[in-house]
NUVEX-378067 format. One record per residue (C-alpha): z, x, y. Coordinates in pm, whole numbers, padded with zeros to 5 digits, always signed. Layout:
N
ZXY
...
//
This chain:
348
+14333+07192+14384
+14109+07009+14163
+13854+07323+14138
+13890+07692+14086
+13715+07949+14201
+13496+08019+13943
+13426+07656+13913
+13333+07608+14250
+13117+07891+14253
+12958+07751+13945
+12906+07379+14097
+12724+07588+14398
+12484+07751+14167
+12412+07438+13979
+12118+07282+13952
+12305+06976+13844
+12301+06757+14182
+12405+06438+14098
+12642+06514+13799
+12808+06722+14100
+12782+06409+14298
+12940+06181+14023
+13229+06403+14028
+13307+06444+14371
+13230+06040+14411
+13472+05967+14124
+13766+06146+14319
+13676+05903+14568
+13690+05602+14452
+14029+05771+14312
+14133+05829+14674
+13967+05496+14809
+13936+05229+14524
+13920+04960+14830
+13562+04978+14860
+13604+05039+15259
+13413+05340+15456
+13542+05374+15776
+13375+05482+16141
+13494+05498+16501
+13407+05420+16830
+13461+05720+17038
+13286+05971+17289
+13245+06344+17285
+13268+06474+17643
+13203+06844+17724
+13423+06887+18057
+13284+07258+18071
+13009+07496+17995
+13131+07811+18088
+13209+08026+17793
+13338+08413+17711
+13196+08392+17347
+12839+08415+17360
+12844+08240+16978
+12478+08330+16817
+12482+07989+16680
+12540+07820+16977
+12243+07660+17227
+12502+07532+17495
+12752+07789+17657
+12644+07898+18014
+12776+08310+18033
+13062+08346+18286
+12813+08585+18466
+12465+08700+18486
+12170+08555+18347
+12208+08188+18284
+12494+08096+18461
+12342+07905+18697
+12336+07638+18405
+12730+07597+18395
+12911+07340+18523
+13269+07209+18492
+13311+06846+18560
+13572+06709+18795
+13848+06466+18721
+13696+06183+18845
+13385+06239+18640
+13558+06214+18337
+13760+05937+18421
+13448+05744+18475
+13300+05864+18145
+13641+05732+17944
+13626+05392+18161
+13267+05345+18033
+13393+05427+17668
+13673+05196+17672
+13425+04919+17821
+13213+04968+17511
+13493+04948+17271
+13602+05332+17213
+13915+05372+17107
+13909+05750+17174
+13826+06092+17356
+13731+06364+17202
+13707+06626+17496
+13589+06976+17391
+13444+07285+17611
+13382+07644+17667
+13671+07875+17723
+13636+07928+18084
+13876+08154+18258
+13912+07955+18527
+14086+07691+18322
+14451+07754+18306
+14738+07511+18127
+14769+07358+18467
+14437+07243+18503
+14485+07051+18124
+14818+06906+18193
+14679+06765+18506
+14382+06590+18324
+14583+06473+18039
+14824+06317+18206
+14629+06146+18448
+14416+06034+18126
+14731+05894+18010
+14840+05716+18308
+14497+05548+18383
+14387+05488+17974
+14716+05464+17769
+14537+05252+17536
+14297+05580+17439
+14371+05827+17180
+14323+06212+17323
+14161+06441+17079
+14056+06777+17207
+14047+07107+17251
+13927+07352+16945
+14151+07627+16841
+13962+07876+17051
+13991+07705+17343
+14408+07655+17304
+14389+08005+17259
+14166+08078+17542
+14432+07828+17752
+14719+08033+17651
+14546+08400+17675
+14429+08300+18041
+14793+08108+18101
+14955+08437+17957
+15210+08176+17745
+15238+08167+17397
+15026+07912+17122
+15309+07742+17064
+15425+07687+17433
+15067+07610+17503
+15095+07345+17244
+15414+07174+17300
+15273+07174+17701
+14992+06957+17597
+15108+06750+17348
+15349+06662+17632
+15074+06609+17858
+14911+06386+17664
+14741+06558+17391
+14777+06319+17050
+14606+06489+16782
+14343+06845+16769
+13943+06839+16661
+13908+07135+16384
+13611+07268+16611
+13551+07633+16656
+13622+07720+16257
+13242+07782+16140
+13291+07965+15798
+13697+08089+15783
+13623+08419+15655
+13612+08701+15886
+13289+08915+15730
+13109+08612+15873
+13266+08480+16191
+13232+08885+16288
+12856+08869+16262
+12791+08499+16397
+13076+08509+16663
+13241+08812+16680
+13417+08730+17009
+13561+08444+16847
+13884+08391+16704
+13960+08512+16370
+14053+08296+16085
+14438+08349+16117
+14387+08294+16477
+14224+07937+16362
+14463+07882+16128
+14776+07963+16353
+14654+07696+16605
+14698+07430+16329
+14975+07551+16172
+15156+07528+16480
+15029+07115+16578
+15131+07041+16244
+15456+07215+16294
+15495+07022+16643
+15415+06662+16486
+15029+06658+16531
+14806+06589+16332
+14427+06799+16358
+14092+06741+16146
+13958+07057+16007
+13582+07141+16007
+13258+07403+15846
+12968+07438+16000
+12745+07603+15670
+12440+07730+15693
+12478+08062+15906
+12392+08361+15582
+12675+08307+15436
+12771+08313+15035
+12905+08064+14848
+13180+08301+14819
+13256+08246+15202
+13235+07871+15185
+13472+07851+14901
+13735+08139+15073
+13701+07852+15350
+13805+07568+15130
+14090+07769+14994
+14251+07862+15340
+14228+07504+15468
+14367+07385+15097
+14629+07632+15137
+14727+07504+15516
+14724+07131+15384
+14956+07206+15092
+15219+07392+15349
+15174+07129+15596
+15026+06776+15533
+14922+06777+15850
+14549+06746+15787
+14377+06415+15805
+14066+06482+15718
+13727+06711+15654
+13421+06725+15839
+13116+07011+15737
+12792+06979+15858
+12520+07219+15905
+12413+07453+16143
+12136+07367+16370
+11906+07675+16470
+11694+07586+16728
+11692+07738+17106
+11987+07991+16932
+11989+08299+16917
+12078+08291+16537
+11793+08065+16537
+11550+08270+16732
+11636+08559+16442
+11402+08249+16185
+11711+08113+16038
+11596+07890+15828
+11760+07528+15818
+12046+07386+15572
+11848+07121+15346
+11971+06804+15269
+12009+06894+14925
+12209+07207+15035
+12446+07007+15248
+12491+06717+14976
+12599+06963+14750
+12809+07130+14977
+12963+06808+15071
+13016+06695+14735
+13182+07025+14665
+13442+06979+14914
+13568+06656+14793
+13643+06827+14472
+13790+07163+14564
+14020+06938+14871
+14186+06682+14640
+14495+06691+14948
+14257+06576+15188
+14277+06200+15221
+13948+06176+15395
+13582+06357+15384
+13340+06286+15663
+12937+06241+15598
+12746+06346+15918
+12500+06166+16070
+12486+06364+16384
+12308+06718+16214
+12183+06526+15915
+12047+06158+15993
+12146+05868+15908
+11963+05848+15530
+12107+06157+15398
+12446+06075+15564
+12410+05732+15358
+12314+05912+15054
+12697+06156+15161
+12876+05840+15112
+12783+05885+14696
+12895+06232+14721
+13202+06220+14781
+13244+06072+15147
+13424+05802+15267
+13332+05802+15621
+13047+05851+15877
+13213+05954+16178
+13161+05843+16551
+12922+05679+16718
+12935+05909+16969
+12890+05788+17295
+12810+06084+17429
+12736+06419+17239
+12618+06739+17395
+12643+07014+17201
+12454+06981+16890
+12160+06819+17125
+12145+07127+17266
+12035+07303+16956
+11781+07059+16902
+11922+06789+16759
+11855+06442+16860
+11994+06204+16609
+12166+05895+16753
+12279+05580+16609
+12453+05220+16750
+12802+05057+16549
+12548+04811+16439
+12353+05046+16261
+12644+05234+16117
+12773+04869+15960
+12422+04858+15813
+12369+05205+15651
+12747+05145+15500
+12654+04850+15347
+12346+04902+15201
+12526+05148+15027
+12737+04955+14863
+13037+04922+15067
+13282+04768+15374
+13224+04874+15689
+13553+04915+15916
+13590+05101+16220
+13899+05295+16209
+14105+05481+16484
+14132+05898+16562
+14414+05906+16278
+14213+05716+16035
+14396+05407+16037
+14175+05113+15989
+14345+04877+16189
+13995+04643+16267
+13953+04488+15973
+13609+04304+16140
//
């Protein structure tokens, strides 16, 4: 840990933005003295609405009952398969498949899906499911994480998004999503892939009233995983988008850029075992996710195909691979698109 505590929370209350910058950018060029910032060709498909946790933050879950659940859908097999043909026609490489927990939905239904993923597309990389939803899959399945794991990964499942961990501190996830799972919970889920042989990408979405104090007890449980394990690859925060949420609705105000720079920057210093930290374009744009790649970032993510969630809050950033290329060189370095695992096999 290249950070304590008290220096973290120090760096958070600075007004020094760029010498915070400089540091977190100098432990990246430490990290990645090649010069390269990677991105992938991938798509984000939503296979279901339906949802238990009524998160305050979020603008997409249809309710299992009652008012607004006529907006819930589930997709069926064959609509997905089309979705990941279409992908793999446009050059994706991978699937990153992510839902509500829907009751409905036991480990059957997943290992059904997977494989037949696998048999039609061996060629693409599965990554999906949050934590909350494994644990949904093995609450509804009445199996345990670990069996719900192992059935998966055997399925098909290659490698677990770090969705669903907003701040990992418990005073907060009980007042933005207290139906969610707690932070052990989260951290269980990716103890266990690691434990199994797969690797998972962990994630904060800021922004939601909470201290600096919660963001850093965040860093420290996912620095503390990543020391037991290795089995992180890399770090993705962004910021929470408030409108049409009920969070939102309360006048949240928005992260600013400054805010998440900082933030951003932050992380690269206090995760020194965390070989890679993503800059988002998707909540940010595309200038302040270039301006990321000085703070301590050394990659911008997905293209995303296809992206539902966050446009539901509002959000309507979108970008092409050509674009990407552009925004990486302008600022200074190579663009290569990398795979799910962050291996930058197209050297293009």
């Amino acid at each position: 840990m290249s950070l304590t505590r008290e220096q973290a929370l120090e760096m958070f209350r600075s007004d020094d933005l760029i010498g915070v910058g400089m540091e977190a950018d100098a432990i990246r060029r430490r990290l990645h003295p090649d010069g390269i910032v990677s991105y992938i060709i991938d798509r984000n498909i939503n296979y279901t609405n339906i949802c238990t946790e009524y998160c305050s933050f979020c603008a997409f879950y249809a309710p299992v009952k009652g008012p607004g659940r006529e907006k819930g859908y589930l997709l069926d097999f064959d609509t997905i398969y089309a979705k990941i043909a279409e992908t793999v026609e446009m050059g994706g490489t991978g699937i990153l498949m992510q839902g509500g927990i829907n009751p409905d939905l036991k480990i059957d239904w997943f290992e059904r899906l997977f494989s037949g993923i696998r048999e039609r597309f061996p060629q693409v990389h599965l990554h999906c499911l949050s934590a909350s939803e494994i644990i949904g899959i093995a609450e509804y399945s009445e199996i345990t994480l670990e069996e719900t794991i192992r059935r998966l990964k055997e399925a098909g499942l290659q490698s677990i998004p770090g969705g669903g961990a907003e701040i990992l501190d418990d005073e907060v996830r009980s007042k933005v999503a207290r139906l969610k799972c707690t932070t052990q919970d989260w951290l269980d889920v990716h103890r266990i892939a690691h434990k199994l042989g797969m690797r998972t990408t962990a994630t904060m979405m800021f922004g939601v009233g909470e201290t600096f104090e919660h963001r850093i007890n965040h860093f420290k449980a996912i620095y503390d995983l990543q020391e037991e394990t290795g089995g992180f690859t890399a770090f993705i925060p962004w910021t929470f988008q408030p409108k049409h949420t009920a969070l939102g609705g309360r006048g949240w105000p928005e992260a600013t850029a400054v805010e998440y720079l900082k933030t951003l920057a932050i992380s690269r210093i206090f995760l020194s075992n965390f070989p890679n930290v993503q800059a988002s374009w998707v909540t940010q744009g595309l200038k302040v996710c270039q301006m990321g790649l000085r703070f301590g970032g050394n990659d911008v993510g997905s293209v995303m195909l296809e992206e539902n969630v966050v446009k539901a809050a509002g959000t309507s950033n979108c970008t092409t691979e050509e674009e990407l290329r552009r925004i990486i060189r302008d600022a200074g370095f190579r663009p290569v698109q990398r795979d799910t695992l962050y291996r930058t096999y197209f050297l293009n």
